[in-house]
Residue, then its C-alpha position, 0 to 999 in steps of 0.5 A: x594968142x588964140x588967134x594967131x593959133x588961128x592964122x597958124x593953122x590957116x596958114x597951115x591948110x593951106x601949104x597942105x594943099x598948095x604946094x602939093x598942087x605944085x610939085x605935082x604941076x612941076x612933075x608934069x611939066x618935067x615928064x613932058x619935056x622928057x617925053x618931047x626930047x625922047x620924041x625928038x622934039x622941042x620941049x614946050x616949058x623952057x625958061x631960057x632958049x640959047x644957041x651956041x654956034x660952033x665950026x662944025x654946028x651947033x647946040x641948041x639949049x633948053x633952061x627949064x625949072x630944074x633941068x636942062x635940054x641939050x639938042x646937038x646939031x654938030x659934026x662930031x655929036x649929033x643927040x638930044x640929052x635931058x638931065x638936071x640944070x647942073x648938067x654940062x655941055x659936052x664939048 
């Protein structure tokens, strides 16, 4: 019993310094893809690139951990928007 207290607490440590490491890693990455769509442009950390063609353009899609960046290249909708990866694509 006495050890697996020991592997618990272990185990414990390090979570306590582990997962605070990546979700301030996340944080930065999440903060410069924002700062890029802002700057106009590309962002550097996508998951998942996809182009969907339409008549009169195009919109180009950025899948990240737990956000999405849309680029509309269209007649009708001409912007970059940045949200969560539930947002839509506005038609």
């Amino acid at each position: 019993m006495k050890v697996l207290k020991i592997i618990k607490e272990v185990i414990r440590k390090i979570l306590a310094i582990v997962l605070p490491i990546v979700f301030f890693g996340w944080v930065i990455i999440v903060l410069i893809d924002y700062y890029n769509a802002s700057q106009n442009k590309d962002p550097n950390f996508c998951l998942s690139k996809e182009t969907k063609e339409y008549s009169d353009g195009n919109v180009n899609i950025c899948t990240g951990l737990g956000y999405k960046v849309y680029r509309y290249n269209r007649e009708s909708y001409t912007a970059i928007e940045f949200g969560p990866f539930w947002l839509e694509e506005r038609k």
